[in-house]
N, C-alpha and C positions, 0 to 999 in steps of 0.2 A: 683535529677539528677543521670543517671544512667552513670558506667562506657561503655566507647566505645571506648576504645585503639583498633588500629588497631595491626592485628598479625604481629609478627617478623618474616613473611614467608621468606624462604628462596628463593632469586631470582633465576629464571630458570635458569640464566647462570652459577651460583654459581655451583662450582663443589662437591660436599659430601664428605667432608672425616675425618667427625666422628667417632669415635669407642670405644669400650670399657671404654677407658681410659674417655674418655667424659661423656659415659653415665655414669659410676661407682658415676663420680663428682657429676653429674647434677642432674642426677635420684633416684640413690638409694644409695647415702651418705647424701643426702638432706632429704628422706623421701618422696618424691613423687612415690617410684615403688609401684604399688599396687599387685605385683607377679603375673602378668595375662601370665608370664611364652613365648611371644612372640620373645623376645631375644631368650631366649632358643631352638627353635624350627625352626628359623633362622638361625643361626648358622652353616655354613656348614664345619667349620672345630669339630663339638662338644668337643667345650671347654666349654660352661657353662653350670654349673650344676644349680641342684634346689632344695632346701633347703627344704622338703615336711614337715617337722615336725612344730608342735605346737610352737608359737612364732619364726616361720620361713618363709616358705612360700615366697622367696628371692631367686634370679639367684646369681649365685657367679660362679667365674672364677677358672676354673680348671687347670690350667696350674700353672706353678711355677715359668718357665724361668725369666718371668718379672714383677713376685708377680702379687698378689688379682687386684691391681689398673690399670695394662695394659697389652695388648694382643699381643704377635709376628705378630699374622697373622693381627691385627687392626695397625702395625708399618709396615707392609708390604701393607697396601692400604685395607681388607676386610672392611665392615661397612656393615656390613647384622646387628649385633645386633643395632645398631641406628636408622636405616630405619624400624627396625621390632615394636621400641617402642613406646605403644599411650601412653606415656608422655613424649617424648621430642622434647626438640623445641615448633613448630609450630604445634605441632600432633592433635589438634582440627578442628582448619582452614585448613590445610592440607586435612581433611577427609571431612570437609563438600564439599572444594572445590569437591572432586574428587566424592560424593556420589550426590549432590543436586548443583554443578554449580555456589556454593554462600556461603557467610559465613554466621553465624547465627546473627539475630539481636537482638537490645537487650531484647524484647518482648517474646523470644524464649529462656526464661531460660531452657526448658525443649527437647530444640532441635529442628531441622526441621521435622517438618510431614506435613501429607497431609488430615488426619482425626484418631480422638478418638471415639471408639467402645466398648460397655460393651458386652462380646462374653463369652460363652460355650461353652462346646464338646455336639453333638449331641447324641452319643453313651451314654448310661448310666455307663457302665463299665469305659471306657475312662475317665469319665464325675466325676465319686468315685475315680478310683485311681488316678488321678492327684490333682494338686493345685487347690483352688479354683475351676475356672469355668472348668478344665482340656484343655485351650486351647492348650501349647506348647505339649505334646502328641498327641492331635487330628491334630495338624498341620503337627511332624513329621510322623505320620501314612500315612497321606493324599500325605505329600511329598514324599514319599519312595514308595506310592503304586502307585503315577501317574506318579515316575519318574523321580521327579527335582533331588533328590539323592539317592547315593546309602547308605551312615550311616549317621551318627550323631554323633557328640562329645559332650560327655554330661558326666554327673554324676553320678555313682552310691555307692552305701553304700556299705563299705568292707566286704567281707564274706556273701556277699546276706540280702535283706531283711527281710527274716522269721527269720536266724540268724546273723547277721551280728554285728557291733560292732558301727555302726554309727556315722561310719569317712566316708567323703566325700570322693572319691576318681574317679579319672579322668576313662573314661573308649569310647567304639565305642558301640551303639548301633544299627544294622544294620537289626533286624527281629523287628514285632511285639510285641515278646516276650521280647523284651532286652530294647524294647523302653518304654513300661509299667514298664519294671522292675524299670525302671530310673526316672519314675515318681516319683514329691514329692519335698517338697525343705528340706532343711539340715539345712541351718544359718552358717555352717562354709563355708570353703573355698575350692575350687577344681580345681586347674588350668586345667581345662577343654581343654587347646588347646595343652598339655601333650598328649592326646591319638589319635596325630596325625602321631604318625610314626607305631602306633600299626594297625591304619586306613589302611597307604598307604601301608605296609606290608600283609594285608587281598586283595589288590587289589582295594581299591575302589579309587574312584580318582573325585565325587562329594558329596562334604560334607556339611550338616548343622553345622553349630558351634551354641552350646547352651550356654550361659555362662552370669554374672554377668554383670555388666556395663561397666567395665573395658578391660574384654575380647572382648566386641563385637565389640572395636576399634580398636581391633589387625588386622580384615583383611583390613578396607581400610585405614588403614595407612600403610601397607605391599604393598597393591597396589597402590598407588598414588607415593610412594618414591619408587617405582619398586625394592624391597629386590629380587626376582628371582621367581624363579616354587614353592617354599612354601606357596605360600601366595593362588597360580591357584586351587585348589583343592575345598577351603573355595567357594561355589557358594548361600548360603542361611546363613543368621546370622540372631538369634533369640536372642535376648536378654534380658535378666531380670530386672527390678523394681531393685536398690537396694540402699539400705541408708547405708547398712555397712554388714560385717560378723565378728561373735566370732572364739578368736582363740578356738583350740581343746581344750585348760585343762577346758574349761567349762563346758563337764559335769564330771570331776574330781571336779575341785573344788569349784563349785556353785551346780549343781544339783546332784550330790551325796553326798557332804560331810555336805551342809543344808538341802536336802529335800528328801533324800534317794531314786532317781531317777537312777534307774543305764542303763548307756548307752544302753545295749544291752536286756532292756525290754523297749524299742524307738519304736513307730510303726508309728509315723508324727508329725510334729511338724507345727506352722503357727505362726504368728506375725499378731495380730489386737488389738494392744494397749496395749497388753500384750503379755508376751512368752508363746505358747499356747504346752501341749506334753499331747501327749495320749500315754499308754503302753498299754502292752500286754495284761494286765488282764482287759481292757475295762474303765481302771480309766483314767479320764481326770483330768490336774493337770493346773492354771494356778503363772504364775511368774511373779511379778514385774520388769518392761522393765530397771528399774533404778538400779535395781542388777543387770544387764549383762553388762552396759555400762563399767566394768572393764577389762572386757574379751574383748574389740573390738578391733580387728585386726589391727594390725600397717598399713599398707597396706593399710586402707579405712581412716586413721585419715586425709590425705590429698587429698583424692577421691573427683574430683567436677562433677559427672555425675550420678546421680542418675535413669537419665529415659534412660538409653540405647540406647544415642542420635544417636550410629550409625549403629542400627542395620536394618534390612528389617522391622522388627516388633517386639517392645518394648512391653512385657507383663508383668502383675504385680497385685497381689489380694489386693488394696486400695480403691476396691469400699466400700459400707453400704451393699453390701449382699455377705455374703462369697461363693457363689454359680455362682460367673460372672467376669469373668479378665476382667481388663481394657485393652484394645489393642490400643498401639498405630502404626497407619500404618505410615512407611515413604517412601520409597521407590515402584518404577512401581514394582517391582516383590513383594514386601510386598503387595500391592492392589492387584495384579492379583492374589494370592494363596487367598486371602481373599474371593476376589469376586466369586472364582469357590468353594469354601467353602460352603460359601451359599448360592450359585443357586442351588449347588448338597446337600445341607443340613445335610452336616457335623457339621454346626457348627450353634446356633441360635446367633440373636445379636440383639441390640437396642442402641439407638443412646448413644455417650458417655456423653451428654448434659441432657440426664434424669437421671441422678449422678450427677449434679454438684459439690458437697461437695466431691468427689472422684478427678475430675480436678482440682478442688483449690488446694484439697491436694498433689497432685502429683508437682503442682508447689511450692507451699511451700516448700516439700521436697526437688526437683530441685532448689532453691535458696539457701537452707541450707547447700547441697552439694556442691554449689560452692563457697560458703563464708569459706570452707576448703580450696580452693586453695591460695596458699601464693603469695602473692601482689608482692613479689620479683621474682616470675615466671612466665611464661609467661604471659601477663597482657591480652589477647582479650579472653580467660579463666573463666575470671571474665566480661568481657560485660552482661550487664543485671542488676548488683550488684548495691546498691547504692553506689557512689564514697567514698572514703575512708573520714574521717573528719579530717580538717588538724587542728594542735594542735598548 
């Protein structure tokens, strides 16, 4: 028997007026903020700050007047930072309502979609620097060059790739050049929707949001509880595959101080069963996945969304060939960039049903992930789950 609580949506009539003081309780004194940094960028009096550092990664309230726990301007009626956050409240059923017309059922541990695709970048450069099958580069490319946007909020390593010191860090990439650069995944953490005032500051005003699982909830939960013009920019969300990230001291104090891996001879790193890192000098090194689990990010210990349930197009390399992302499409505009993909043949693909062992896995991981969400929280979260065993 599977849980099927219905959501504690809030009724239409029901007027909003959470704030700070709520979320501080609800969200991130509990343990459910996963730092996807959406408060923060909400925020139109900028009072919360963002905690960037290692074993951080946490919005905290700047002001003094009415301490850490409540806001002036949330005792005076604002609530942009509650409407901004995808974990509170109702923020799943809230988004599915407002993306797909419905809530998920329980069959759909892994989200609503509409089809699973094993895809590639057509280009062979695209096709090397990216992850796996290099799709989310081949897509931002395709999207910027035909138009849907003008940058991308995405990810890059501090102090550049060739030197850089391989700390994740939030960043706009709006040329060819900046979007290649950003290829790659990390394993730590980047609140990615951070390099959205550096964005609308360059003038751009149609964005891709790239980001973990957690962040890709941030735009239609902005837009269903209508937070204001922050959320209008976000027009494309791509989202990533994710089980979890390590905080930063891991390559302090797992890969350099056991295996004398030093961060800044890093040139990629992957997860296929093991923690996979190649350096500079051409050596490939692999690590047992059960020595990192120390280093896991506070932030993902209560994460229940593994396949990027609200993005246009959930990607993620869990297929049997490290050469092919799984794609999942969810959305009319995730299908429509698809389909002009590869009729214009950017991108090759074959169905996501010649992997199976790739779709089981992803729902695996997708139940695993929501067996993180705590039973004392919102409960239509856990739909899908087997019901709890009563003692």
């Amino acid at each position: 028997m599977s849980v099927t609580e219905e959501p504690t949506a809030t009724p239409p009539s029901t007027r909003w007026v959470w704030q700070w003081k709520e979320l501080k309780a609800e969200v991130i004194d509990t343990n459910l903020c996963t730092g996807c940094a959406g408060c923060v960028i909400a925020c139109p009096h900028d009072v919360i700050g963002y905690d960037h550092n290692q074993g951080g990664y946490r919005p905290f309230h700047l002001e003094e007047e009415l301490g850490p726990d409540d806001c002036i301007h949330g005792q005076k009626g604002c609530t942009a930072c509650t409407r901004a956050c995808p974990r509170f409240r109702a923020w799943e059923f809230q988004a599915n309502e407002h993306l797909f017309d419905r809530g998920r059922t329980p069959d759909e541990v892994a989200g609503i979609y509409s089809d699973i695709l094993l895809t590639r970048a057509s280009d062979r450069m695209v096709h090397e620097m990216g992850q796996d099958g290099g799709l989310v580069s081949a897509i931002l490319l395709w999207a910027l060059e035909h138009d849907y946007i003008d940058a991308a909020l995405t990810s890059f390593i501090e102090g550049g790739a060739t030197s850089g010191t391989w700390k994740a860090v939030p960043g706009v990439a709006a040329t060819r050049e900046e979007i290649l650069a950003a290829a790659g995944s990390r394993y730590t953490y980047s609140a990615n929707t951070l390099a959205m005032d550096e964005a609308l500051a360059a003038g751009h005003s149609r964005l891709a949001l790239v980001g973990m699982s957690c962040q890709s909830s941030v735009a239609p939960v902005m837009w269903t509880r209508k937070v204001g013009k922050i959320s209008k920019p976000i027009v494309f969300n791509l989202g990533l595959l994710c089980s979890k990230t390590f905080d930063d001291s891991i390559f302090e104090e797992l890969f350099w101080a056991k295996y004398r891996l030093a961060r800044h001879d890093i040139v990629k790193m992957n997860i296929k069963g093991v923690f996979q890192i190649w350096t500079r000098d051409g050596g490939y090194h692999e690590i047992n996945l059960k020595e990192c689990h120390a280093w896991t990010r506070q932030g993902c210990l209560h994460c229940p969304d593994f396949a990027a349930e609200h993005a246009d197009i959930s990607c993620g390399g869990i297929g049997k060939d490290n050469d092919w992302t799984l794609t999942i499409v969810r959305t009319d505009l995730g299908r429509e960039i698809i389909d002009r993909m590869l009729r214009d043949g950017s991108i090759e693909a074959r169905p996501g049903d010649s992997d199976p062992a790739a779709i089981e896995l992803m729902r695996k991981l997708a139940e695993k992930s929501r067996q993180r969400w705590p039973s004392t929280a919102e409960p239509a979260v856990r739909v899908g789950l087997p019901a709890p065993k009563r003692r």
